[in-house]
N, C-alpha and C positions, 0 to 999 in steps of 0.2 A: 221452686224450680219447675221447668216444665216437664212432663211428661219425658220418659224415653224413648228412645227410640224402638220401633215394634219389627222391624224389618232388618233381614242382613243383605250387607250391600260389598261388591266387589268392583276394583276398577284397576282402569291402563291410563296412566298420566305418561306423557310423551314432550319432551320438552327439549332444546336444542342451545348448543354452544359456540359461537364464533370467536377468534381469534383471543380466549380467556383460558380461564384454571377453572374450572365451575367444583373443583373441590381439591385442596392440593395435599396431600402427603407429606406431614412433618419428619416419615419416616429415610422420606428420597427426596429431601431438600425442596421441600414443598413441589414438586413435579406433579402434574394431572394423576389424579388416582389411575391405574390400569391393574387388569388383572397380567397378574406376571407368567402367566402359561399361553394366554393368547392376545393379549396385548387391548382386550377391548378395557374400555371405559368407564372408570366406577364413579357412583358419588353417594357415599352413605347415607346411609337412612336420618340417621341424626342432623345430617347437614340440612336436608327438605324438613324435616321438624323445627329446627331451629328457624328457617326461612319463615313458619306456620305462624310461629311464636311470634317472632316479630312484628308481625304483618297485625294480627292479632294486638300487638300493644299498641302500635300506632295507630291502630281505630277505637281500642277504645280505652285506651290511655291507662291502662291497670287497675279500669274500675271493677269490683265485683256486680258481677262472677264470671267476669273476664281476665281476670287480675293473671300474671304469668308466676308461677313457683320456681320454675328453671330458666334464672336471668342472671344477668351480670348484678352484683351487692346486694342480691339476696341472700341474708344468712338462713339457712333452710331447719338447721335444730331451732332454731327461734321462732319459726313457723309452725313447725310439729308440734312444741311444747306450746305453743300459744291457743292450738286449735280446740275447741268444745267439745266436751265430752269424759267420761270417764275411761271408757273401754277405748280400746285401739279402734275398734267397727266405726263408734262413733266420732273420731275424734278422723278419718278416715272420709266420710261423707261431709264432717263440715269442712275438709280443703276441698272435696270436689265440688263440694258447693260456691266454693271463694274463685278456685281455679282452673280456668280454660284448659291448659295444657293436661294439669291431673287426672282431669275427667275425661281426656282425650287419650292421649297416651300413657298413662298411666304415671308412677314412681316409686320410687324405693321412699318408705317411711318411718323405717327401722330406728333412724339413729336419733341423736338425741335422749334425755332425758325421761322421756314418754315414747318412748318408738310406736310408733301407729302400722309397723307390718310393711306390705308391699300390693299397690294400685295396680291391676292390669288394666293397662287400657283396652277400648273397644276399636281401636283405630290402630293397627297395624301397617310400615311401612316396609319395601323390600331394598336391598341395596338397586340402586336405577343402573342399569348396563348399557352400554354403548351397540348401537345394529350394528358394528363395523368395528376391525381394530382403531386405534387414533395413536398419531404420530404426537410427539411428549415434546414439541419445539420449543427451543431456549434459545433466547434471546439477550443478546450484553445490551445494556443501556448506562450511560452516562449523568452524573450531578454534578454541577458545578459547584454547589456547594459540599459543605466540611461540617462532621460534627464536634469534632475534636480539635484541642491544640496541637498535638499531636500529629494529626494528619495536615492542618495547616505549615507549619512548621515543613513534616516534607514535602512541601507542593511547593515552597518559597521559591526554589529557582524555576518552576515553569511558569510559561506564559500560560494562562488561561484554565490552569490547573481545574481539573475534575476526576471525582473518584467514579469508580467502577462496580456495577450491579448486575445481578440476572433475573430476567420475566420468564416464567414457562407459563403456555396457553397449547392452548389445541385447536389447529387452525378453524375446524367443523366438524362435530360431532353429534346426533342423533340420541338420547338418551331415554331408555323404558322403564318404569315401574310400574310394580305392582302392589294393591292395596287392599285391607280386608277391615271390613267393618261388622263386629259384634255385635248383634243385638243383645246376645247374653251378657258379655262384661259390659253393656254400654248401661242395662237394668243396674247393675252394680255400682256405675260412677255418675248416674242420673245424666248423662249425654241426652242430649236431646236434637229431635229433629232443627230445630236452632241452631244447635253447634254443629250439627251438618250439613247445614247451607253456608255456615262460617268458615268450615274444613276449603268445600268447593273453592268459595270466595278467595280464602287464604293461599288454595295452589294457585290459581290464576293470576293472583296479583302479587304470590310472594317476588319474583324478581325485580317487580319494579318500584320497588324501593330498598333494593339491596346493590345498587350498582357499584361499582367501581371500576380503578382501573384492572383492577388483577383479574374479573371475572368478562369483561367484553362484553357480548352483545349474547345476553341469556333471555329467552321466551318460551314461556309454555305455546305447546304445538295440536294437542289434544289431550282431552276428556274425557272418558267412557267409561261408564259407569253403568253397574247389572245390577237391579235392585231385585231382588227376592220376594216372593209374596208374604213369606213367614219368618221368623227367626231365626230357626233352623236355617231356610236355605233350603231352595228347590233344585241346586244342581251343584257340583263341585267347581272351586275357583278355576283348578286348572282347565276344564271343559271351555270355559268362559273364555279366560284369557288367549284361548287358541283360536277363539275367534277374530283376534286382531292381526294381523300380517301386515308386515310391514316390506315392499318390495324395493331393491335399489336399482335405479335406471338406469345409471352407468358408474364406472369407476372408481372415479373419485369426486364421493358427493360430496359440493360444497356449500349446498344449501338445502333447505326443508324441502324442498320442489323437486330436490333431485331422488326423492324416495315416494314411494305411493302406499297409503294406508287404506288397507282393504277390512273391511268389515262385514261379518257375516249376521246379518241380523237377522238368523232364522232363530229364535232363543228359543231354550229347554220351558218344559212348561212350567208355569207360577216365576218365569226373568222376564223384567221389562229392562229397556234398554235406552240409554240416555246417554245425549254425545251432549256435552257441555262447550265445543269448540268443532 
């Protein structure tokens, strides 16, 4: 595997939603995530992992040591017990060895037959918040078709019969995270500066191959990224991320254009500073 990575790194991924769901709430009948005290805009942290993942299997098709551990029919005690090694430590280094995601974000490796423990990853994501409350619009839409006998049967006497659904999207929304990268857990799951021009790669181009209709028109919007001279870290994240401002130009912004990202690139000593967008 290659080298780890020797530097800690901190960033502002900024990315924007038109008339979609960019993460919907199984618990409010899939409705746009919002926080329920002020009404801004969530989209979990899992949801941008999972985008990461994807993005990641489609380029390189689940070869090792790109191979994905958190996928749809992977049976994962079958993995744990399968991995090399005697001890948990080792049995631990060869999934991060096999798996992208592992070594990134870490996982729980407890279960199974051989429990192998619990992987921190090096690569931390924050829930993404909205600059602005967002309006949770729903929408009725129509099918003309039927999946049931059932429902055929009562359509019988209408002309042109069609059943009834709801879409909720969020007409424009602005969305911010925050990110932290380890040098210390990244020594631990052998991350390397490879999987972190893969991370990059993978936010940039995760939506565009995730579309459909429920999520609309999603783009990443910017990049900024504060790389450290050391492992440690020559300044605190939150020093950093107060570098980024995000201004709104008028009231109801319905586009990227309608907000201004100010950036102060006066950075603390031993941060360099890298806009990817």
């Amino acid at each position: 595997m290659s080298t780890p990575i020797k530097n800690r790194y901190d960033f502002v991924f900024l990315f924007d939603v038109k008339d979609g769901n960019p993460n919907g709430d199984p618990d409010q009948a899939n409705l746009p995530r919002a926080d329920a005290e002020n009404q801004e805009g969530l989209v979990t942290d899992v949801c941008l992992k999972r985008k990461v993942r994807n993005y990641v299997m489609l380029k390189h098709e689940l070869k090792s040591p790109y191979d994905i551990f958190i996928r749809q029919d992977n049976i994962l005690n079958a993995i744990i017990d399968s991995a090399k090694g005697d001890k948990p430590q080792d049995r631990q280094k060869d999934i991060c060895k096999h798996y992208y995601d592992v070594r990134t974000f870490g996982a729980v490796l407890s279960t199974g037959d051989k429990g192998a423990g619990t992987v921190r990853g090096p690569i931390q994501f924050t829930f993404s918040r909205s600059e602005d409350r967002i309006y949770q619009a729903e929408h009725s839409i129509t099918r003309c078709a039927v999946t049931t006998e059932k429902e055929a049967k009562a359509q019988e006497s209408r002309e042109h019969a069609s059943t009834f659904g709801r879409k909720s999207t969020v007409p424009y929304a602005l969305y911010r995270m925050h990110g932290f990268v380890s040098a210390v857990d990244a020594a631990k799951t052998g991350f390397s500066e490879t999987d972190l021009d893969l991370l990059w790669e993978s936010l940039l181009n995760a939506f565009e191959h995730d579309r459909s209709a429920a999520r609309g028109e999603m783009n990443p919007r910017k990049l900024i990224i504060f790389k450290h001279s050391n492992h440690l870290g020559s300044a605190r994240s939150g020093e950093l991320f107060s570098k980024v401002s995000i201004i709104r130009k008028n009231d109801l912004p319905r586009c990227f254009e309608d907000y201004e990202v100010k950036i102060d690139t006066s950075m603390p000593s031993g941060v360099d500073f890298i806009e990817k967008l």
